[in-house]
Residue, then its C-alpha position, 0 to 999 in steps of 0.5 A: x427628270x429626277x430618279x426615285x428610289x424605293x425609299x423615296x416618299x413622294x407627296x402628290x398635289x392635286x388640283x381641286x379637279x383631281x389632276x396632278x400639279x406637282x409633288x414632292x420627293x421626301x418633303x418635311x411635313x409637321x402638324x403645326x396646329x391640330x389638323x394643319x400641316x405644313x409641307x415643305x422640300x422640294x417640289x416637282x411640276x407634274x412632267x418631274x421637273x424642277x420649277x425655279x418658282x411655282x405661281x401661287x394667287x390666294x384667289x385660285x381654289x386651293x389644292x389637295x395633298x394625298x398623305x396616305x404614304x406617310x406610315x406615321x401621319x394619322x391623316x390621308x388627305x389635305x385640302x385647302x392646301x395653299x402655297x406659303x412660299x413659291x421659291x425652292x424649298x417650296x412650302x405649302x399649308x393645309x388641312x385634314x380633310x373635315x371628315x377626319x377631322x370630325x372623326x377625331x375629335 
């Protein structure tokens, strides 16, 4: 299990029940399009362990990401985040959420 410190960002995934998949520990997030992110660093399963490789299917229903621990994403929440790479540094790309982006527009 890997040790936090205070200035440690971690970004939660969710399933689309709500319960935690995983998360990543000071992850690199950029918008690459208006209202889509990508997310990418290491991730961790929901026990806080260090997965060689997470399994991905374009079928399963994708995940939600909670942002609100990013001060300069104007964004809280992703949906429709799906796994771009499964291998470490594990990547993932998302959506705002259709309300933000309905609001900002």
């Amino acid at each position: 299990m890997n040790d936090l410190k205070m200035t440690d960002l971690k970004i939660v995934v969710l399933t689309p029940a709500g319960e935690i998949a995983g998360y990543f520990i000071n992850p690199k997030v950029e918008m690459i399009l208006p209202h889509y992110y990508k997310l990418s660093g290491t991730f961790y399963d929901h026990d806080g362990g260090m997965p060689h490789r997470i399994e991905f299917n374009p079928e399963v229903l994708p995940y939600n990401v909670d942002l609100s621990g990013i001060g300069t994403c104007k964004h809280e929440k992703l949906e429709a985040v799906y796994v771009q790479r499964s291998r470490q540094p594990v990547e993932m790309i998302g959506r705002c959420q259709t309300q933000d982006a309905i609001s900002n527009y």
